[in-house]
Every structure is written in C-alpha cells, then in structure tokens.
N, C-alpha and C positions, 0 to 999 in steps of 0.2 A: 595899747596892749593888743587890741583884735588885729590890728594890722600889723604885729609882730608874730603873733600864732598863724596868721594867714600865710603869713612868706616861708615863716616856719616849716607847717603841711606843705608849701607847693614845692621847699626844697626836697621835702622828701618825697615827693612824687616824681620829681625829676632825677633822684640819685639813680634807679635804673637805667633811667637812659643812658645818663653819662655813664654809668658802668657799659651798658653795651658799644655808646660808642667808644669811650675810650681804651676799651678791656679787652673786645674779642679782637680776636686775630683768625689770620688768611689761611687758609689750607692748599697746597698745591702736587701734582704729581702724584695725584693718588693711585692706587694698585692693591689689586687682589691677584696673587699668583697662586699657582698650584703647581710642587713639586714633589710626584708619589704621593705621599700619603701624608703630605701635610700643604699647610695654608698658610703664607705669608701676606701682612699686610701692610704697604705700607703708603705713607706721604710724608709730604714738606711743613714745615711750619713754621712759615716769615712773618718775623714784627720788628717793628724798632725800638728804640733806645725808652721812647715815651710808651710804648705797648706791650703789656700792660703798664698804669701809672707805676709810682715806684713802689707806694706801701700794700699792693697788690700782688695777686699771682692770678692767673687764667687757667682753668683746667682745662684738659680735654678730657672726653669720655669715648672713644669709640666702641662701635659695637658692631658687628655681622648679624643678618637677618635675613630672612629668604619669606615672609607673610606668615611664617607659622612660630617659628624655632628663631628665638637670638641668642647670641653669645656676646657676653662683653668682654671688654679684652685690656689687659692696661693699663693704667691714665698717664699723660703727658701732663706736665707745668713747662709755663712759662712765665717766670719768674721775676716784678720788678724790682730794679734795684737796691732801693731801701730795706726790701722785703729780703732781700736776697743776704742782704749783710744783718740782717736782724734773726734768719735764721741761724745764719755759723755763728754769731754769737750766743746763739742760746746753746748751740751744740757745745760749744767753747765753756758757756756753766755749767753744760751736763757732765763734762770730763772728758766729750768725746771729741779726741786730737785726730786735728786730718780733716777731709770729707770723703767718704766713700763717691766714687763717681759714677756718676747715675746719665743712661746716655738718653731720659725720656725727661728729663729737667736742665732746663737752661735758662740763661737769664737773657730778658728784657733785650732785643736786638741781635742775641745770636740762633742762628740757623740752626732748628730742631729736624732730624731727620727720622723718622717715628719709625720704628719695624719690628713685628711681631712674630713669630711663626706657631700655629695651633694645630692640633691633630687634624686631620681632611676627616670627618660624619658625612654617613649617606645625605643627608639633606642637605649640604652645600655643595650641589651640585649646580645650581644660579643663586648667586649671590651679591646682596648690596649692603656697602657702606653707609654707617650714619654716626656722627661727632656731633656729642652734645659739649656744649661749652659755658662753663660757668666762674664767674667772677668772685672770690675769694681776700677777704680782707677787712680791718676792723671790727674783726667778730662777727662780720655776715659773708652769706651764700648768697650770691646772685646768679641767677639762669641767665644764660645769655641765648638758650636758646638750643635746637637742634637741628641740622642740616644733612641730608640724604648729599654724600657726594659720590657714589657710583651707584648705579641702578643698574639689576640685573645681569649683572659679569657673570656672563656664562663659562665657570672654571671647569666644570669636565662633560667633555661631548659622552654620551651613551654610543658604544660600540655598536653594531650592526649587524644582528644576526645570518641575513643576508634576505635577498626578495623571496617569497615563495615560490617553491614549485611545482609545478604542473601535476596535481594529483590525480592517479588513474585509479575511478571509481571500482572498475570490474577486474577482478582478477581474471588474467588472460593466462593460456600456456606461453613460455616464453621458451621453453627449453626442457624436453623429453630425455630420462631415460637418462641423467649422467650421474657417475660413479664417483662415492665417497671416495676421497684418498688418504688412507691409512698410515698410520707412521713406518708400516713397512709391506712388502708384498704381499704376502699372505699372511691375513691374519690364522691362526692355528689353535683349535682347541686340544688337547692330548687327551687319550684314553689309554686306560689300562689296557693288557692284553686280554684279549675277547670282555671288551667288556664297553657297555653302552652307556654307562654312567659316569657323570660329569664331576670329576673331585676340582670345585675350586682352587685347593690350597697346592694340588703336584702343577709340577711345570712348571708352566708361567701362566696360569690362565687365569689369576686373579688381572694380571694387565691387565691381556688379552680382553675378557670381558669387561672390564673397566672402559677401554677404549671404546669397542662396541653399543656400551649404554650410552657413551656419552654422546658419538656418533647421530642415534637413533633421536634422543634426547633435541639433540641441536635441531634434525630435520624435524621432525614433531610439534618443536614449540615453533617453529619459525613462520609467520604467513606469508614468507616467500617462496618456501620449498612443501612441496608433497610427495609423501614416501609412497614410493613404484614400486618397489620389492625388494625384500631379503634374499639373496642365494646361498644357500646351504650346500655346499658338495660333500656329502658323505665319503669318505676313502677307508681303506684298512690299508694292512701293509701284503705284501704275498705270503706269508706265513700260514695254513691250514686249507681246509679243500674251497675251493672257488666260491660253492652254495651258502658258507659258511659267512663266507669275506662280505656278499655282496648282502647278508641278513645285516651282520654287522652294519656296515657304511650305512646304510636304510636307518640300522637302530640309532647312530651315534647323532644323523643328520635330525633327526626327530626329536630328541633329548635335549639339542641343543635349541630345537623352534621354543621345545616346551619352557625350554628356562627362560629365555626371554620373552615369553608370551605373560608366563609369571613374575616378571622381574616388570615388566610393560602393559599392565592390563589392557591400554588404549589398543594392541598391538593384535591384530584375527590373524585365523588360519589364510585369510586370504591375501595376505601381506608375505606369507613365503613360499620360496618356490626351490622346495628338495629336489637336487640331483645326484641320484646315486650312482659315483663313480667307479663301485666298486674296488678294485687292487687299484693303490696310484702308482701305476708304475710310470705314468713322466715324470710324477716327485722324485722316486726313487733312480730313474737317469738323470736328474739332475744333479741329484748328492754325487753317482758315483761322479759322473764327467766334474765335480767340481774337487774330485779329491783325490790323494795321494795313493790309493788303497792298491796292494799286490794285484795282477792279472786283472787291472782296471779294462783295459783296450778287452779281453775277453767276454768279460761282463757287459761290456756296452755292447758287443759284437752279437749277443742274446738276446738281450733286452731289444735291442733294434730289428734285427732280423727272422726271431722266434716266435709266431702268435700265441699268445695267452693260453689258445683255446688246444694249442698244438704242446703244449708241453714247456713252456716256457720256463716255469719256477721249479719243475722236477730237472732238467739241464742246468741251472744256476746252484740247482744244490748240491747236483753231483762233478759239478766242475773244480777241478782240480781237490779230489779228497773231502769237497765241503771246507773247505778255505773261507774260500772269498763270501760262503754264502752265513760263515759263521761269524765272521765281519760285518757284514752287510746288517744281522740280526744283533748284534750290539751298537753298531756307531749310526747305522740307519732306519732299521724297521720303527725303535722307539717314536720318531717321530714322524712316522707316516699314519701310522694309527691315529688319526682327528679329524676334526669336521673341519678342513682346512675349506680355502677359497672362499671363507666369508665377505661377500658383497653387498654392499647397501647401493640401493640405486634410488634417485628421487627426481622429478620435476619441478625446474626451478619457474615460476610462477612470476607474470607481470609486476614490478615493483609496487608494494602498500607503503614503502617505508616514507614516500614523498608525505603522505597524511600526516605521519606520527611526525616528521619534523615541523611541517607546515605548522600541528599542532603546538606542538614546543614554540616558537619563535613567537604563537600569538601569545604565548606565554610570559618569554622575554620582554616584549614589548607592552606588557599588563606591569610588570616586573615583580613576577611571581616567578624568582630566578632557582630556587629550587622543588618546586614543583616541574619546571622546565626541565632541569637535569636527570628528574628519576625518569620522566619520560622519554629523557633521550638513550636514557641505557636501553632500551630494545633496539635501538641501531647503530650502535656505537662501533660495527663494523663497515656502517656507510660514511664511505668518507666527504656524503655532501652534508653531514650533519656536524662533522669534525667542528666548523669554524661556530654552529650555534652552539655546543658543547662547552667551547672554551670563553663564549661570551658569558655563558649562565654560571661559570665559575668564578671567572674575574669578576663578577657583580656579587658573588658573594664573597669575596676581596682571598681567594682561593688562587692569588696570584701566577704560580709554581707551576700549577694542575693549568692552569691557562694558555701559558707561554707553550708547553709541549702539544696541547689539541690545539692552537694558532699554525704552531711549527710543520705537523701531520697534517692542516687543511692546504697547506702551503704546497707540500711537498707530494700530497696521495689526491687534493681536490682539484674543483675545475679550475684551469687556466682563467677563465672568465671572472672567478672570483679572488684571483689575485690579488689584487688593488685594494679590494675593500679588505682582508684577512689581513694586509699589511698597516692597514692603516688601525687595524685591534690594535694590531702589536705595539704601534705606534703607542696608543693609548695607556696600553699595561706597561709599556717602559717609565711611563708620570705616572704608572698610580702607586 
C-alpha cells in the first residue's frame, strides 16, 4: 500500500509538467503597432494536432505593460479535440444551434492569428508584450507560465520642439523711431464747431479710439517694443478769425493727451508731443483736389497760391457769391475740425522672446505640455515659436490646433528647421 500512495503523490507531482510540456504552445510574429490614436496587437499561434492534448484547452492571456501601467487584453484558446467536440455538445444541450465563430479560438493544430486593437493612453508611449499561458481541463487550472515576448517597442517617438535658441540677456536698441501702421491714413478724432471736447459716441470715434488703445496697449505690453512718442496735430477748419482757429487746435490736441492719459495711467506728459497746426488747409486741398465740387480748379487756384496770412479764407469765401465756400462748410469743414494725424512711434528693442521660448521647450521636454503653451501665448507672433506651439498641442492630443501651428512654422519659419517641423507632422498624421 505505501508504494501505491508513493507513485500515487509522484504522479501528481509530475502532472504539471506534462501539462507544461505537453499544453503550452509557440508564439510567433509578434507586434505592437500604432495607428493614430489606437494600438494594435498582434501574433501567431502554432501547435499541432497533439497540442494541447485532446481533453484540454491552453489559454493565452496577454497583456501590455510599460513598469507602471498594465492593460490586459483578450484571451485566445487553443483548443484540444476531444475538448473541442465536447464543448458543441454541451452547446447542442443547451439548445444553442450553430456556433458563433470566434476568431481567438481554434482548435488543436490550426493556425490562430491573435489581433487586437485598444485605444493608444499617454503611457504607451514604450511598450512590452507579456502572454501568460495556462493549461485547462478536468476541472483544473494549470499555469503554464508567463513570457515577456516584446520588450520596449518604442510605439511613439515625442515630437521635437526644436534646439534652443541663442538668448540675448541685455536688451539692446535694435530699431529707433518707427511708426504704427493704422488701418487707415489718418487716424481722426471730430469735434464739434468751436468746441474742445471729445464726444465719443458722434463720428466715428468710438473706433477711432478703439484702435488707438489697442495700438498703445500692444506697444506697452510688449518687451520688445518701447514707446518713443505720441503726435498729436491739433487742426481746425478755416471757418472764424485765425487767433481763434489756432486756440482751438492747441485746445482739441490737449483733450485728446488728456483722455488717453486717463484712459492709460502708465501713459506722462512726456510721452506726447503736441503740434499745433492750426487751419489744415492741406486736409482741406486734399478733399477739394479729390472731388467733384463746382469751380474746384478755382479753389485750388487759392488755396495754392494765397498765403493764409494774405487773405486767403476771406477770397474763398467771396468767390463766386459764397458758393463754393458754402460747400466747402457742409461736405468738408465737418471733418477738418479733429485732432487728426494721430501717430504712435516706438523703438523696437533686441529680441527677449528667444528666453520665453527657450523657456517653453524646457517645458515641453519636462512634459508639462500646458503650462508650456500658456507661456507661448506671449509670442505667438514669433514665428520661431510656431513649431514648439504645435508640439505642446498635439501632446495634449489638441490634434487640429497642431497641424495649422506645424503648417505656419512651415510656411512663416526658418528654412533650417524644415526637416524637423515636417517630421511633427509626420507624427500627428499616426496620432
């Protein structure tokens, strides 16, 4: 009897094994792809006729892992034959006609071709393969064990903010003295007749100083640009006696420092620079030379050749009846009356913005991908920042917003970085 209980225990010591040899199967042709914004996995799975035995089945289990994060994914059978015709029978007493066909189960000797596909997570970014395998049958589980068969597939490269560049500590002058360009010639504020006070709502000059603030605004915040000076030209129109006109233009150009000194507290007296034009009478030979008005060639023929100081606007008024000069006071004096020839002039300043990207990309490459992008909105008009812009998007899978800041470093950046912008784009095309 003891050396019946002995063979006994030693057979069951030895059933594992033979489950392992005779149970587990080969894996081959394995793969981790990545396309856009998902994960496929796949491999082969050869055994034969005898693999697993028949009243058997072999699972697979595989899983993705990267040392932190796993994902299981799954499970394949392969199936042995006895086992195989002993499940359609059981389905066959359940009532259930047919088999559903299942492409991750197959039987004993035919060719399993395993494939998955999973949503692409930040963290499988390197990724390895591991299939656990276990032997199934007469009411027991047996392990057969688990095997790493890809290590470290590196499925998406990180984009490339690009090298840093050369930051200039000291703000230097780069460029003296140049003049905002406004959406149109002269900017114009209008004033009533004789009068120095600034109505936002007549005219247009809610724009008008619209444009102005923002203007101001831009140069102010920018550490590339410093504001040189405001010009102010006070004008009136020729309408009342000379002493009058040239209070006025004095008053109108002052009214207008004042409102944007109020409207700008950063903004001194010594930031503008009033010039009282007194009558504009170039504004006014420009309206007539550009218009259709009766006895035009007349009026220009005064304006051109009569000095101011000679009687100028007393001959325009008694020309032809007061005609042309009662014209002149409807379709043109209205808007000569303004603090026309608003100029903003500023010195544009050694570049700082090389820091704030430099900054940014140490950012990128920390992959602190939106903290990187709020600090690129201060140079989002530098187009060497374009290409780290659209990397700190697409990393925050901001796909859309990527492709167009790839597109602009493309098309507005340096030739030198060509190659590497194209090779983003490459990237964002798989994510």
């Amino acid at each position: 009897m003891k050396t019946l209980k002995y063979a006994i225990g030693a057979a069951w010591v030895l059933l594992p094994l033979l489950a392992w040899s005779q149970n587990r199967v080969e894996l081959s042709e394995q793969r981790i792809e990545r396309n856009r914004q998902q994960i496929t996995v796949r491999f082969t799975v050869e055994s034969d006729k005898r693999t697993p035995a028949r009243n058997f089945k072999t699972v697979l289990s595989p899983y993705l892992f990267d040392g932190d994060d796993t994902l299981r994914l799954p499970e394949a059978e392969v199936v042995g034959h006895r086992r195989m015709l002993r499940d359609r029978q059981e389905r066959l007493l359940r009532g259930e006609r047919g088999e559903a066909p299942d492409a991750n189960r197959v039987e004993a000797g035919e060719e399993l071709v395993y494939s998955c596909t999973v949503p692409y997570e930040r963290w499988m970014k390197d990724l390895s393969l591991g299939v656990g395998q276990r032997c199934e049958g007469c009411g027991e589980s047996t392990p057969l064990g688990r095997q790493v068969e890809l290590a470290d597939v590196k499925v998406y490269e990180e984009p490339d903010p690009a090298m840093p560049f050369e930051a200039r500590r000291a703000p230097q002058l780069k460029e003296a003295n140049r003049r905002w360009l406004f959406s149109k010639r002269d900017m114009v504020i209008h004033y009533e007749v004789a009068s120095t006070s600034i109505d936002v709502d007549a005219f247009d000059n809610a724009a008008t100083l619209e444009e102005i603030m923002a203007a101001l605004n831009t140069v102010l915040d920018d550490p590339d640009r410093r504001l040189n000076r405001i010009e102010l030209s006070g004008y009136a129109s020729p309408e009342g006696r000379l002493q009058l006109n040239i209070e006025l233009s004095q008053g109108r150009a002052e009214a207008l420092r004042d409102y944007l000194m109020q409207q700008l507290p950063e903004l001194k007296r010594e930031n503008f620079e009033l010039i009282n034009g007194a009558i504009n009478w170039e504004g006014l030979r420009r309206k007539v030379e550009a218009s259709d008005m009766q006895y035009r060639d007349e009026v220009l023929d005064i304006i051109d050749n009569v000095p101011a100081e000679k009687g100028r606007n007393h001959q325009l008024m008694g020309l032809r009846a007061g005609n042309p000069y009662r014209y002149m006071m409807k379709h043109f004096f209205p808007e000569l009356r303004n603090a026309c020839y608003i100029s903003v002039y500023y010195d544009v300043l050694e570049d700082t913005a090389a820091d704030t990207i430099n900054r940014a990309m140490a950012l990128i490459r920390e992959g602190r991908y939106a903290e990187a992008r709020e600090m690129l909105r201060e140079v989002e008009s530098d187009p060497r920042a374009f290409n780290a812009i659209g990397v700190s998007l697409m990393m925050q899978q901001q796909e859309e917003k990527a492709r167009e800041w790839f597109s602009r470093a493309l098309a507005e950046g340096d030739p030198a970085e060509a190659e590497l912008v194209r090779e983003n784009l490459k990237q964002i095309e798989n994510y």
